[in-house]
C-alpha positions in Angstrom: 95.9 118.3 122.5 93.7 118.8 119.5 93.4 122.4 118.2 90.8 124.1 115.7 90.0 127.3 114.4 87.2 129.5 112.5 88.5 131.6 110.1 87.3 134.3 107.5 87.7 134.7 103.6 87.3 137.7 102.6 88.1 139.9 99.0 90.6 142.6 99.3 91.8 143.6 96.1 95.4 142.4 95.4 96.6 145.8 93.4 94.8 148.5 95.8 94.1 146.6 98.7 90.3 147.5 98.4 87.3 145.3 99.2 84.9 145.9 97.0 82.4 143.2 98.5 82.1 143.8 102.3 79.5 142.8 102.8 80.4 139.2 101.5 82.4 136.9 103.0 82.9 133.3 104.1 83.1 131.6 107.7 84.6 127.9 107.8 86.4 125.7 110.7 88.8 123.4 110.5 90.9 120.8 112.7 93.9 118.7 111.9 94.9 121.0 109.4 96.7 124.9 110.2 94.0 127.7 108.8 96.7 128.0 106.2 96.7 124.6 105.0 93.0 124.8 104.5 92.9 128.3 102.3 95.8 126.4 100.4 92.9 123.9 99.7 90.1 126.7 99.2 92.4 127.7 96.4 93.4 124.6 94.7 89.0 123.9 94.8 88.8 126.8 93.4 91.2 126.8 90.3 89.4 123.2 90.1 85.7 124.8 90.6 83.5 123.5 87.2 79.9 124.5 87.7 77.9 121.2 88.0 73.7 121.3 86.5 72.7 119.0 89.9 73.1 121.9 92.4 75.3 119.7 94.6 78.6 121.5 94.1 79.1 121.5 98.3 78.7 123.8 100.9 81.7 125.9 99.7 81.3 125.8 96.0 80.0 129.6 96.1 83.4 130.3 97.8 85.2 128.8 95.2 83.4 130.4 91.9 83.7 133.6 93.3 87.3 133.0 94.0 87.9 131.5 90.0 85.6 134.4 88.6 87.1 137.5 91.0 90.4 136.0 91.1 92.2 133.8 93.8 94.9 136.2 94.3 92.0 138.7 95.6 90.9 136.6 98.6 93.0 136.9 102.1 91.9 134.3 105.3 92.1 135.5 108.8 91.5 133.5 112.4 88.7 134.8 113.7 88.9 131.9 117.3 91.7 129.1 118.1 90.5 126.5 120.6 91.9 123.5 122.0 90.3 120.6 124.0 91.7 117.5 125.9 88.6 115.8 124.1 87.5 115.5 120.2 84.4 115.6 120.5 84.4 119.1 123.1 86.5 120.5 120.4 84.0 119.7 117.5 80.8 121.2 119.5 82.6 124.5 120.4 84.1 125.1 116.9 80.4 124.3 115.6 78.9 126.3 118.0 81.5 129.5 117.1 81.3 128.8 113.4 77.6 129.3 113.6 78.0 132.4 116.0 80.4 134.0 113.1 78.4 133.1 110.4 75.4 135.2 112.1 77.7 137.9 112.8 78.9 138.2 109.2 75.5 136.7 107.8 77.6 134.8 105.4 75.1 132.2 104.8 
């Protein structure tokens, strides 16, 4: 049965645990892959992040400056939803669905 999440990366400082951007964060699904196989690729993207001229760095590239400029070490992911459907393309429409609820709720455009 195909599962997905939506998940949250946030900053929390790795020395005193403080967040000194709350009001900041970033929403993201994924399928096929555990939440924690995708923040391992948020990380490598980010120690790979290179600031391109054309503006068409992707829809995470913001994630993954601030994560090279504040440190990758200071970011922390947490499952906000798990679902699970007997059909694909179910699964897709309700992860897209919550991803945009969450990214309302945390305005984390």
């Amino acid at each position: 049965m195909p599962k997905g999440w939506i998940y949250k990366i946030t900053y929390r400082n790795a020395k005193d645990g403080i967040n000194r951007f709350p009001l900041m964060c970033y929403v993201g699904q994924t399928r096929n892959n555990t939440v924690k196989d995708r923040f391992t690729q948020h990380k490598r993207d980010a120690r790979n992040f290179v600031f391109k001229s054309t503006g068409k760095e992707g829809n995470s590239a913001k994630l993954h400056e601030a994560m090279r400029v504040a440190g990758i070490e200071n970011f922390e992911v947490e499952i906000l939803e798990e679902f699970s459907s007997k059909d694909e393309a179910q699964l897709v429409s309700e992860l897209n669905s919550a991803e945009s609820k969450y990214i309302s709720k945390f305005d984390s455009i």
